[in-house]
N, C-alpha and C positions, 0 to 999 in steps of 0.2 A: 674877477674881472681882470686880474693881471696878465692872465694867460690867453686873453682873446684881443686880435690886431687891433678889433674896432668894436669899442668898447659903447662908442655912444651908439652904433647897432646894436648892440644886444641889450642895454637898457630900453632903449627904443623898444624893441621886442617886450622885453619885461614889462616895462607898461604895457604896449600893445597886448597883454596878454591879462593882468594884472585888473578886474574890475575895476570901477573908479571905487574909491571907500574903501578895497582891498590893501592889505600890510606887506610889505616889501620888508626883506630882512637880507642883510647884506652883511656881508664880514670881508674886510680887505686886508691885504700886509701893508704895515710900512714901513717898520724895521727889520728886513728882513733879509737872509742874503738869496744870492737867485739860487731859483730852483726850478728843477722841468726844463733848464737852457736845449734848446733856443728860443723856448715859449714861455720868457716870462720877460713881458714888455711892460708894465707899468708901474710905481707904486702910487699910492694917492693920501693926499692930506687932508685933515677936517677941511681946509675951507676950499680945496678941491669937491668933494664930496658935498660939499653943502651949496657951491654952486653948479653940479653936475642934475642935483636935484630939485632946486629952486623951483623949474616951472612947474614943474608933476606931480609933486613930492610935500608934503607938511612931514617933515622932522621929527620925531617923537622921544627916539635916545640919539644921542650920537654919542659913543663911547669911548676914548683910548684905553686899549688893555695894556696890559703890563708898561707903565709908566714909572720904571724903577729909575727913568732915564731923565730928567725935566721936557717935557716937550720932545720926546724922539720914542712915543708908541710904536709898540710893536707891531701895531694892528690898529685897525675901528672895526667895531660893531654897531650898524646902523638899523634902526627899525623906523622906517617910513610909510603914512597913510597916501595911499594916490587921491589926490584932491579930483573934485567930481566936477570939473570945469576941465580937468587934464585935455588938451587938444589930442591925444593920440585915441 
């Protein structure tokens, strides 16, 4: 999702696309340097992430990888079930 303008359309989509009860599997940067310039517009934090997903979304992992750093992951790995109430 880093490398797309408009990121809560394409989640959007992804639900829209995603069964309700179907798993969402996400991997983002967040220690990361840019890459792809000029198409890399975003990074995102657990509690980004956690409220990007709140309405659609039950949480299952949410992971920092490579956390050699205290609190400054590389990354998240997220696996999310779409709740069967999801308005989309």
């Amino acid at each position: 999702m880093e490398h797309v303008d408009d990121y809560r359309a394409a989640l959007a989509e992804m639900t829209r696309i995603l069964r309700p009860g179907g798993t969402l599997l996400l991997g983002v940067p967040f220690r990361q340097a840019i890459h792809m310039a000029p198409q890399d517009f975003w990074r995102f934090t657990e509690y980004g992430l956690r409220h990007l997903l709140a309405h659609d979304y039950e949480i299952v992992v949410l992971d920092g990888m490579d956390e050699s750093e205290a609190g400054f992951p590389s990354a998240y790995w997220v696996t999310a079930r779409r709740l069967e109430s999801s308005s989309r």
